[in-house]
GUPARO-977464 format. One line per field, with one value per residue: x, y, z of N, C-alpha, C in turn. Coordinates in pm, whole numbers. Each point is the difference from the previous one (the first is absolute). Layout:
BEGIN
n_xx = (X | ...)
n_yy = (Y | ...)
n_zz = (Z | ...)
ca_xx = (X | ...)
ca_yy = (Y | ...)
ca_zz = (Z | ...)
c_xx = (X | ...)
c_yy = (Y | ...)
c_zz = (Z | ...)
This chain:
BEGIN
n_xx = (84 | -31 | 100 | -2 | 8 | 61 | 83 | -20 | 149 | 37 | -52 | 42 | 95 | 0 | -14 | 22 | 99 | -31 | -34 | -180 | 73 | -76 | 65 | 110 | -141 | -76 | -73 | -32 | -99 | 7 | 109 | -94 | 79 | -63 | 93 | 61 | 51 | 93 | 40 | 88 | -14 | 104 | 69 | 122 | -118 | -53 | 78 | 64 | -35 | -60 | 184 | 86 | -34 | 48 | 79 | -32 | -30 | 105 | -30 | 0 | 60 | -98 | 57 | -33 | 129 | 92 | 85 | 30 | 123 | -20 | 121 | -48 | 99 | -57 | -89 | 97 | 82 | -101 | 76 | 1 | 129 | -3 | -13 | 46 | 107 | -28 | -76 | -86 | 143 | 55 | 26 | 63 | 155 | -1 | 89 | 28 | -8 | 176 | -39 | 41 | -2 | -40 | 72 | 55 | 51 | 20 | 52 | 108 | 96 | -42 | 88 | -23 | -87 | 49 | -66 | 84 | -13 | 131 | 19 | 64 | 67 | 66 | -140 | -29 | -76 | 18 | -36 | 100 | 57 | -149 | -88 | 158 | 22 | -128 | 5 | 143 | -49 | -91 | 120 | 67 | -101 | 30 | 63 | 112 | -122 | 111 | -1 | 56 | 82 | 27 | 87 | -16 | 122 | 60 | 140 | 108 | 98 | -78 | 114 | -44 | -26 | 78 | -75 | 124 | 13 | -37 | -27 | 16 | -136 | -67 | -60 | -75 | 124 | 39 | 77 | 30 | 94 | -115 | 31 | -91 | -11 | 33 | 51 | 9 | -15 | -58 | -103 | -56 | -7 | -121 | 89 | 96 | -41 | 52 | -31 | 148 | -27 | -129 | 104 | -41 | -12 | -37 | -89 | -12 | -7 | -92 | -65 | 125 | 81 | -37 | -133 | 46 | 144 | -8 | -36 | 68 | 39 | -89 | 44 | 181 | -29 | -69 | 39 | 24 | -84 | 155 | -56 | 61 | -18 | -34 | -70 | 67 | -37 | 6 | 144 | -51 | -30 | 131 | -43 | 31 | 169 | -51 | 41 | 21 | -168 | 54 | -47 | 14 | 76 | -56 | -101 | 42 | 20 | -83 | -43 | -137 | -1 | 96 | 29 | -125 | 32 | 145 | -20 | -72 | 57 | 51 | -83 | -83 | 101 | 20 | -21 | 81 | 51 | -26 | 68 | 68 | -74 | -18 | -152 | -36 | 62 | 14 | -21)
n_yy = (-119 | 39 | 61 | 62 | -123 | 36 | 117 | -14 | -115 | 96 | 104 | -44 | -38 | 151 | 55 | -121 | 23 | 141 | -104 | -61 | -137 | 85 | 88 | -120 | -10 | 128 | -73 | 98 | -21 | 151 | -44 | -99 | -48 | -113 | 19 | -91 | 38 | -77 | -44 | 6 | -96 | 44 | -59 | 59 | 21 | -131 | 79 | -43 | -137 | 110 | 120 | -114 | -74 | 71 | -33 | -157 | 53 | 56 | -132 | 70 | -53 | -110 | -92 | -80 | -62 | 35 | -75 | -31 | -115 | -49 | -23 | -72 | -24 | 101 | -82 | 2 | 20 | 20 | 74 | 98 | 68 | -151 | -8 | 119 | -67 | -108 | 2 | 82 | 24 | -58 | -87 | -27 | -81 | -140 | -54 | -138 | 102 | 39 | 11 | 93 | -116 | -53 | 137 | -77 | -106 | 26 | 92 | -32 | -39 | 85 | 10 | -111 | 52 | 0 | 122 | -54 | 28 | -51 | -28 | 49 | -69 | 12 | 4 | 133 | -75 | 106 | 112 | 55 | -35 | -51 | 125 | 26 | -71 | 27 | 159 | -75 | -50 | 97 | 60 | -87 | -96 | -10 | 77 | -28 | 52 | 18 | 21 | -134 | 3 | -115 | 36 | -94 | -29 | 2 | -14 | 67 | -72 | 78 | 60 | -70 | 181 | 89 | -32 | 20 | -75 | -97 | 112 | 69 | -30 | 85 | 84 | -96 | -24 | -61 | -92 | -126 | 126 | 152 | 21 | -23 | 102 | -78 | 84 | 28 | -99 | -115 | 10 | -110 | 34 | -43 | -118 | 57 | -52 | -85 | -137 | 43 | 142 | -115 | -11 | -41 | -181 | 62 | 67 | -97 | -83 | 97 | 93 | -5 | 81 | -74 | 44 | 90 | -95 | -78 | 119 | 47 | -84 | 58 | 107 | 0 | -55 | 73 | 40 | 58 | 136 | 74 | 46 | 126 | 28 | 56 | 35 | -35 | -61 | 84 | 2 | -146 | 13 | 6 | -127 | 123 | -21 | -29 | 65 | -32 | -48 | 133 | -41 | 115 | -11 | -86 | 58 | 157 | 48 | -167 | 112 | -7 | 107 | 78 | 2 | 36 | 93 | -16 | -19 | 128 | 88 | -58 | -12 | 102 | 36 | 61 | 91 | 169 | -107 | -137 | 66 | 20 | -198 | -32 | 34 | -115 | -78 | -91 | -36)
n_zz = (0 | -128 | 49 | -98 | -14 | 130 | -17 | -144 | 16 | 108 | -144 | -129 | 61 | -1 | -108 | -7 | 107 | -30 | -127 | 44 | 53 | 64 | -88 | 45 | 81 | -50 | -55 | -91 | -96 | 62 | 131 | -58 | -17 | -88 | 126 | 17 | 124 | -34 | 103 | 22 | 144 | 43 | 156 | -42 | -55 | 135 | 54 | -87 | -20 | 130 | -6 | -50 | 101 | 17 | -56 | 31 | 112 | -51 | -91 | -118 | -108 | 34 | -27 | -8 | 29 | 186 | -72 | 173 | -82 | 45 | 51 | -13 | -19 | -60 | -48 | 75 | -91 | -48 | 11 | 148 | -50 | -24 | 89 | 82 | -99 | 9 | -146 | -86 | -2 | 102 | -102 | 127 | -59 | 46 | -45 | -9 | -80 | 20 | -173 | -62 | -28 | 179 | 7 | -93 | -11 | 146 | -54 | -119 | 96 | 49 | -144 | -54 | 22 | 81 | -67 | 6 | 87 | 41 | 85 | 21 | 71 | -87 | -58 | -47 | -24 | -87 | 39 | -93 | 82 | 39 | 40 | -8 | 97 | 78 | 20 | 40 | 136 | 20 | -93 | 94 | 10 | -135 | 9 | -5 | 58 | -11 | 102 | 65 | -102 | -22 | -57 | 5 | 30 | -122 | -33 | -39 | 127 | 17 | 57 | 75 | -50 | 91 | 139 | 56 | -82 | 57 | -117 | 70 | 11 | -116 | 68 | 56 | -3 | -91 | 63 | -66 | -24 | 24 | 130 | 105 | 69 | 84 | 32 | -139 | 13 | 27 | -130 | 62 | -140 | 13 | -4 | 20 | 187 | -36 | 76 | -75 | -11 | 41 | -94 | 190 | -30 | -118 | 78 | 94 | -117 | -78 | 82 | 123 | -17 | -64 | 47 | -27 | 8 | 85 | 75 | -98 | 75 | 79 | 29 | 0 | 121 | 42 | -45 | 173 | -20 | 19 | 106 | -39 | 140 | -52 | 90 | -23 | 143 | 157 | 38 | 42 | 108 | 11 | 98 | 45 | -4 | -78 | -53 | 135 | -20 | -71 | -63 | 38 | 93 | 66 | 23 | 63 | 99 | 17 | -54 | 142 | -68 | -94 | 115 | 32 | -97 | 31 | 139 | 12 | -46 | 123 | 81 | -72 | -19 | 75 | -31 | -19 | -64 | 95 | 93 | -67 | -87 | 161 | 70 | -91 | 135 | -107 | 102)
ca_xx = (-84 | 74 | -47 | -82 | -108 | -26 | -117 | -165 | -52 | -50 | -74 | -159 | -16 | -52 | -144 | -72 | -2 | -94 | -152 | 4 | -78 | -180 | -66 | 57 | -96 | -103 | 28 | -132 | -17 | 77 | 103 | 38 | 70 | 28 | 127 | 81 | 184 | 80 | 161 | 80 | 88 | 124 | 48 | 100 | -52 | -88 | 9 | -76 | -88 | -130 | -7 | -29 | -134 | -36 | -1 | -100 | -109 | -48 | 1 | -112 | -86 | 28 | -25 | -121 | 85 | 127 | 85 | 204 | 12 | 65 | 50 | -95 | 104 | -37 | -99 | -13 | 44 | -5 | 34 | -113 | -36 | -19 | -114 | -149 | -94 | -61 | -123 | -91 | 35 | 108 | 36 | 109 | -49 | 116 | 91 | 129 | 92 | 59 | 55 | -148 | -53 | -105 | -123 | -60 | -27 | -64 | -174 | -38 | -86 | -103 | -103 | 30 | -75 | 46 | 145 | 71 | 80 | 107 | 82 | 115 | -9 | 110 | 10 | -73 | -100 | -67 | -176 | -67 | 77 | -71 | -89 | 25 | 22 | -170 | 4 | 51 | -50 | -109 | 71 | 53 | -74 | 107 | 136 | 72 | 85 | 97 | 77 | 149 | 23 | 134 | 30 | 91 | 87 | 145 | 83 | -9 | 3 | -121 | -2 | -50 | 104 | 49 | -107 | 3 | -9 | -134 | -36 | -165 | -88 | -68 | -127 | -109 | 36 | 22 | 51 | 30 | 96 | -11 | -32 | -42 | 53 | -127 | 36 | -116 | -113 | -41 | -154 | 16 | -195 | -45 | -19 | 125 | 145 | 5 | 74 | 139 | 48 | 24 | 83 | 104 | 126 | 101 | 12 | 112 | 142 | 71 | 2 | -63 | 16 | -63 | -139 | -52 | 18 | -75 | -120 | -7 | 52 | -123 | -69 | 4 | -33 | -157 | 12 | -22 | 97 | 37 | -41 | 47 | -114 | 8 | 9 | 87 | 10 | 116 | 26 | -9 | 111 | 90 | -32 | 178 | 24 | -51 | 83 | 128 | 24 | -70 | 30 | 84 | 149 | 0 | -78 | 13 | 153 | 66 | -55 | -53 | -126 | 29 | 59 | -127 | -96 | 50 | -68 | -161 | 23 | 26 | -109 | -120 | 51 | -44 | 152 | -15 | -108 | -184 | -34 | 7 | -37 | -134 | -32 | -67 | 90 | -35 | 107)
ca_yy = (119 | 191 | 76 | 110 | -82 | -34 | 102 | -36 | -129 | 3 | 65 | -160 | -121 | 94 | 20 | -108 | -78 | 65 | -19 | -66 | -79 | -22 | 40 | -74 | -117 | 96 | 62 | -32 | -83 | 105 | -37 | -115 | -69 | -107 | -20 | 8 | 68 | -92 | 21 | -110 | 95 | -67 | -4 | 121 | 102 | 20 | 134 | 169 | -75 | 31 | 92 | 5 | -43 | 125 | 126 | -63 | 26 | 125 | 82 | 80 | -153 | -92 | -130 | -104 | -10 | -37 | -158 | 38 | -103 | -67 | -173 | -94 | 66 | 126 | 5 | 10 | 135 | 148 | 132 | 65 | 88 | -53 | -52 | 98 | 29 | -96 | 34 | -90 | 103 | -48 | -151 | -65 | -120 | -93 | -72 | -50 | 28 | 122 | 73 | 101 | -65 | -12 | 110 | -20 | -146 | -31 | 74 | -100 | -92 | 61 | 125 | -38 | 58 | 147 | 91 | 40 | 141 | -11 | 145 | -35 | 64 | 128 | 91 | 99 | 27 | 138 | -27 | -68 | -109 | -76 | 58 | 12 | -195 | -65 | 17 | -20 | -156 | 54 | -10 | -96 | -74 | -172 | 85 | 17 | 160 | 37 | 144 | 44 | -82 | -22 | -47 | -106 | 30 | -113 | 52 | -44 | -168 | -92 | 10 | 105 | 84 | -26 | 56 | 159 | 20 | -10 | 118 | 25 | 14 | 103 | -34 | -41 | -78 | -139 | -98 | -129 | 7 | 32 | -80 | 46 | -14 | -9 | 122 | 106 | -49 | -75 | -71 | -127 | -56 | -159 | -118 | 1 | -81 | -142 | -35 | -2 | 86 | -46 | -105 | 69 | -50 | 9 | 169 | 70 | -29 | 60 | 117 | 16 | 105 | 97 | 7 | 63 | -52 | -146 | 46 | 18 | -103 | -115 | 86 | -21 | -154 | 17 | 86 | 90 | 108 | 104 | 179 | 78 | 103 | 93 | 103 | -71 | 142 | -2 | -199 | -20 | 93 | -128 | 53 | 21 | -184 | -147 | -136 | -87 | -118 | -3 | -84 | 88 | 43 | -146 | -54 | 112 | -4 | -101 | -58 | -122 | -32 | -79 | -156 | -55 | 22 | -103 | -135 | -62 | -14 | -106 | -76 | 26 | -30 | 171 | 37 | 133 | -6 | -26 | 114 | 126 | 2 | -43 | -9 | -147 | -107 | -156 | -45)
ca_zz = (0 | 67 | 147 | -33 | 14 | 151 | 13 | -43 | 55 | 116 | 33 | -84 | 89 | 118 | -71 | -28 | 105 | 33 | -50 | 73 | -56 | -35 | -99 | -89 | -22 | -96 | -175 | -67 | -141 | -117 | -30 | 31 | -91 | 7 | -12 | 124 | 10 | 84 | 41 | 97 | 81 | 50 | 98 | -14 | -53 | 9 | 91 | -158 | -122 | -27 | -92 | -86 | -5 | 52 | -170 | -79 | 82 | -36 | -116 | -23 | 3 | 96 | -1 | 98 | 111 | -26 | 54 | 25 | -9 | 124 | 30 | 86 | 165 | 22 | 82 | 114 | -2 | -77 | 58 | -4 | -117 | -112 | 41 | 4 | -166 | -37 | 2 | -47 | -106 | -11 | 88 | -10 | -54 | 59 | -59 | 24 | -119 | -15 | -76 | -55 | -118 | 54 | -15 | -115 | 6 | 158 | -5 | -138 | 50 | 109 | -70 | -127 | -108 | 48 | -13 | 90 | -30 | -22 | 59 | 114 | 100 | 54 | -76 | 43 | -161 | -59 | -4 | -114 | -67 | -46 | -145 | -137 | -94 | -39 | -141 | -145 | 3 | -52 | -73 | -69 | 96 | -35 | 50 | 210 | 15 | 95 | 41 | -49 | -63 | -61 | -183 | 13 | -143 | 5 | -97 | -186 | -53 | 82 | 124 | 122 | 77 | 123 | 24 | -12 | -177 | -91 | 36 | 68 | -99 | 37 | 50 | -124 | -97 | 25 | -120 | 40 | 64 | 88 | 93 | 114 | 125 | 120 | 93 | -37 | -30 | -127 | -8 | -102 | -36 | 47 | -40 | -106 | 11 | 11 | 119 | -12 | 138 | 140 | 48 | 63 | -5 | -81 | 29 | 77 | -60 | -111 | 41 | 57 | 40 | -151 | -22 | -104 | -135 | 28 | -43 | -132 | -70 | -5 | -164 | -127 | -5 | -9 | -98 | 28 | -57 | 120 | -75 | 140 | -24 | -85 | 110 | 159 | 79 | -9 | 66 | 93 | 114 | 21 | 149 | 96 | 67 | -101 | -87 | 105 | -61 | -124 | -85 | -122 | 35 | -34 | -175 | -93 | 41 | -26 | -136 | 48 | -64 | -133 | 15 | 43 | -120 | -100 | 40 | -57 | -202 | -37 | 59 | -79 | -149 | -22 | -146 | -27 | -92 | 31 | 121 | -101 | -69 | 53 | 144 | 75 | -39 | 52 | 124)
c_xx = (88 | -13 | -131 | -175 | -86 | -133 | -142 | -69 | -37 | -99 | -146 | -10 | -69 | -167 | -50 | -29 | -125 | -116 | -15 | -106 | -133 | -19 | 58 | -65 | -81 | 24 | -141 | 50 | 74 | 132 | 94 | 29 | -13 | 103 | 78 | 106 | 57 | 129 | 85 | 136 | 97 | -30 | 9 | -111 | -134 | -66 | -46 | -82 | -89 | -39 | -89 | -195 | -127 | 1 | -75 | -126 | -63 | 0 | -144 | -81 | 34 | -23 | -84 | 72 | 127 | 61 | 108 | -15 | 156 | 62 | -67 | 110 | -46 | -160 | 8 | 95 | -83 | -74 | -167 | -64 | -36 | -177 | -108 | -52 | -97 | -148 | -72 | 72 | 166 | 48 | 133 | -47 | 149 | 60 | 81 | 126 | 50 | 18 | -85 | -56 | -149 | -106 | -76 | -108 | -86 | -196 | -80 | -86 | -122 | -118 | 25 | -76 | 1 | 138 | 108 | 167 | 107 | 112 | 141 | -21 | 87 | -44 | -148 | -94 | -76 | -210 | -54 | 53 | -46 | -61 | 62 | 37 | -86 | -25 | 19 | -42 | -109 | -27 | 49 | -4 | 97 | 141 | 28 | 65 | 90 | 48 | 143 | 19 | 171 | -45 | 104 | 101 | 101 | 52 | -23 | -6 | -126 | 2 | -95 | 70 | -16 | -167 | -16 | -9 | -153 | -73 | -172 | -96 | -64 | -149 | -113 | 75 | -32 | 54 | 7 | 118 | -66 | 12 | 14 | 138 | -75 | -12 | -122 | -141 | -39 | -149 | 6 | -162 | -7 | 10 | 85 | 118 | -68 | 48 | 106 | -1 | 23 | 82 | 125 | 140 | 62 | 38 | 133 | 128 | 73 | -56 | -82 | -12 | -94 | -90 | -20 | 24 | -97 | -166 | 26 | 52 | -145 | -101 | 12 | -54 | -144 | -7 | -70 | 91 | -33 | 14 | 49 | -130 | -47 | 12 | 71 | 32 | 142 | 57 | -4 | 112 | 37 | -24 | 150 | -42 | -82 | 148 | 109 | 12 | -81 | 79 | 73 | 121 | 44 | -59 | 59 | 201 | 121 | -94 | -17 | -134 | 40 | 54 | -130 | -93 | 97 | -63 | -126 | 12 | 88 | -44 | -97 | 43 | -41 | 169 | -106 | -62 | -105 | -60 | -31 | -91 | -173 | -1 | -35 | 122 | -45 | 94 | -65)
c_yy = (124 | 105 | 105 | -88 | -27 | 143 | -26 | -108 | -9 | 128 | -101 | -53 | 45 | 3 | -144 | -37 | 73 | 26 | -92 | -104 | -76 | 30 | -37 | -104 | 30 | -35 | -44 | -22 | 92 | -24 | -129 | -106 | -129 | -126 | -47 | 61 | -112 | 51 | -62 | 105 | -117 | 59 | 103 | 121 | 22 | 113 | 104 | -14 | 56 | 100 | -56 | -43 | 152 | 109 | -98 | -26 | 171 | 51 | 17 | -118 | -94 | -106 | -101 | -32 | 6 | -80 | 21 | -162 | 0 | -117 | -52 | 50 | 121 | 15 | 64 | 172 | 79 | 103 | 95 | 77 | -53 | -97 | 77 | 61 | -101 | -15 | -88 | 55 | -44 | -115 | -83 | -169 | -55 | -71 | -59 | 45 | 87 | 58 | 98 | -53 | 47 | 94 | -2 | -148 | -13 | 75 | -58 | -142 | 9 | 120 | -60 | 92 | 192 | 79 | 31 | 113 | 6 | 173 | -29 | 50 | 107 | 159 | 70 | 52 | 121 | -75 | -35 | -167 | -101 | 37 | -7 | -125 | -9 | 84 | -44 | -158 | 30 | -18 | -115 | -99 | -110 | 4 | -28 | 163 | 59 | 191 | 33 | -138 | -22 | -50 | -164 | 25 | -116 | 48 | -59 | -143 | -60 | -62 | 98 | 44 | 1 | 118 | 182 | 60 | 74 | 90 | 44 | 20 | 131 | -5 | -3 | -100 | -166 | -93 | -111 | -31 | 12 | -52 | 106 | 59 | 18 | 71 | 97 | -64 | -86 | -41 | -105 | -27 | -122 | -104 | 37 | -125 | -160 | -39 | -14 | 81 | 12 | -150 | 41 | -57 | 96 | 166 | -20 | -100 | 64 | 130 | 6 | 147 | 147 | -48 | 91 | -77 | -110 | 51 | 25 | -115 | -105 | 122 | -69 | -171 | 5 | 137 | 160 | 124 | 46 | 144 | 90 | 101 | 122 | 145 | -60 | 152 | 15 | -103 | 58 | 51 | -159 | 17 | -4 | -129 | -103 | -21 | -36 | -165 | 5 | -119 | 57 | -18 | -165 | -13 | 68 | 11 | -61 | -113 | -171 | 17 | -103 | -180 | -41 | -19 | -115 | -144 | -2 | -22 | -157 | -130 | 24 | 14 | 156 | 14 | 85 | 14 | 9 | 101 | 144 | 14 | -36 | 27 | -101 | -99 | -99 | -41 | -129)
c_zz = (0 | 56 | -86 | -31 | 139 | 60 | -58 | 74 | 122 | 38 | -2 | 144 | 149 | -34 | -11 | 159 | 73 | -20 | 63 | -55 | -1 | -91 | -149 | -90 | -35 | -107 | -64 | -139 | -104 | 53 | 20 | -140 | 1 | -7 | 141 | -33 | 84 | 16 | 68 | 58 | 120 | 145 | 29 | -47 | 53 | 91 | -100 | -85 | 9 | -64 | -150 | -15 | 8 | -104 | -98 | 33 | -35 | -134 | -48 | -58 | 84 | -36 | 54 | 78 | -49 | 99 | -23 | 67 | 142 | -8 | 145 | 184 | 30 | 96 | 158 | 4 | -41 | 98 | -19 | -122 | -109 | 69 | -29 | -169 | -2 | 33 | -86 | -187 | 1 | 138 | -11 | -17 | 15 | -130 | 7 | -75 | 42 | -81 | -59 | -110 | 28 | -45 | -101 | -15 | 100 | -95 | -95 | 73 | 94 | -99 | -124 | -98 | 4 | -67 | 149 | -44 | 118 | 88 | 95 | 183 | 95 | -78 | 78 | -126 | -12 | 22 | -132 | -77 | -39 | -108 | -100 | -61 | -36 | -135 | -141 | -43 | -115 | -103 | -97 | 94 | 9 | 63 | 138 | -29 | 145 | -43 | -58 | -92 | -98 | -128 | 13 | -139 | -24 | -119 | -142 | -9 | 82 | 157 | 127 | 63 | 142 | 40 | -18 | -86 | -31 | 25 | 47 | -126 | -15 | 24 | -149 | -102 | 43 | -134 | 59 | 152 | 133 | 169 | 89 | 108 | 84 | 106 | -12 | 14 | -167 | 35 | -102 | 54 | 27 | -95 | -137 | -17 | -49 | 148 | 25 | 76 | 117 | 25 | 39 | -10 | -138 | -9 | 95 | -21 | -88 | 34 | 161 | 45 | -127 | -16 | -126 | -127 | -2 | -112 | -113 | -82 | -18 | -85 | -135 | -57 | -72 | -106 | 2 | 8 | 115 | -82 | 141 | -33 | -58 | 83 | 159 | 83 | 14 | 69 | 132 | 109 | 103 | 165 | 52 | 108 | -100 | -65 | 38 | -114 | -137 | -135 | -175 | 11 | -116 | -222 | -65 | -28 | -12 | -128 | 16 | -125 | -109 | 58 | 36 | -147 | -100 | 44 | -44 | -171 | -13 | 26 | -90 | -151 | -62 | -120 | 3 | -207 | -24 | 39 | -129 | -106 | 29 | 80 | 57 | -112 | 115 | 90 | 49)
């Protein structure tokens, strides 16, 4: 986090802690969205998680619910500030799984038929951050629309370049390449995936640490297009103290992504060909 990033982040985090939550659980038919928000959250974060539950409790559209996914050891920790949200508008939920695969898969299995919509827990979400995914869902119903998004790339000889590479997408666009980052937020319409996604033995042999690739790798399985949003707010505000055990230093830094995305293209038979010349390849 950089130091000129900490001031906004602890003004957001003053103003959220001070709305109060009775009135987190209001919502009538003009701002409510047909949609869960799932998330998943660690040990180490569960003292702030509520920041983030709390700027998703306050956005201008609202979702039918929201689900912060737990490892089954946690039941007996969670902390006052994260208790007193829980309503008829947002619900915690147990798992035997440590990885963030969960936030995604855990709801697939509990909302199979449900748009679910995808956020982090170290982050502080703008009031509009839902409306404007739902917007563009609106839009383009068939689509996994994400906020922030990457261009996947590889060189002249058909290699996958190194992650840092791969240059950010512009908003409203989309190509075969496209893929999600999950920080900003991602909406994946109902009943896009086949049952591969939720196979946990092979997510966490060939990506356990990269949920975002796993997820586009079962896009490109099922022949779904990733689109960045066309009006994305502004990003999200990073909560001061979350990323002690953020997973960038590792995917990003030490380019854990490209050694996680060469195991799934080699397990699924993915080649940047296929990837350039289709959106639906047979796996």
């Amino acid at each position: 986090m950089k130091p000129k990033e900490i001031p906004p982040s602890l003004l957001r985090a003053l103003q959220l802690k001070l709305l109060s939550p009775k009135k987190f659980h209001l919502v009538t038919e003009n701002t409510a969205a047909s949609c869960i928000v799932s998330l998943t959250s660690i040990e180490s974060r569960l003292n702030i998680v509520h920041l983030t539950i709390r700027s998703l409790l306050a956005q201008t559209l609202q979702p039918e619910k929201i689900v912060l996914w737990l490892n089954d050891r946690l039941k007996v920790k969670i902390p006052n500030n994260l208790n007193r949200l829980i309503g008829s508008r947002f619900e915690i939920r147990f798992s035997d799984q440590n990885c963030a695969h969960r936030k995604l898969v855990e709801s697939l299995r509990i909302y199979p038929d449900k748009i679910i919509v995808t956020c982090d827990d170290d982050q502080m979400y703008p009031e509009t951050w839902l409306h404007r995914l739902w917007q563009d869902h609106l839009d383009y119903p068939c689509d996994i629309i994400a906020h922030e998004a990457r261009e996947i790339s590889w060189d002249k000889n058909g290699r996958w370049t190194p992650y840092k590479d791969w240059p950010w997408q512009k908003p409203g666009l989309s190509s075969p390449q496209t893929m999600a980052i999950g920080f900003g937020g991602v909406l994946y319409p109902a009943n896009i995936f086949d049952d591969e996604i939720l196979n946990q033995q092979i997510y966490e042999q060939v990506a356990p640490r990269a949920d975002d690739l796993w997820f586009k790798a079962m896009s490109i399985r099922n022949g779904v297009t990733y689109r960045r949003c066309t009006n994305p707010p502004p990003k999200p505000l990073v909560i001061v103290r979350s990323q002690k055990d953020s997973l960038q230093k590792h995917n990003v830094g030490q380019d854990g992504n490209l050694e996680q995305w060469l195991k799934i293209c080699a397990f699924y038979d993915i080649t940047p060909s296929q990837l350039a010349n289709s959106n639906q390849i047979a796996l």
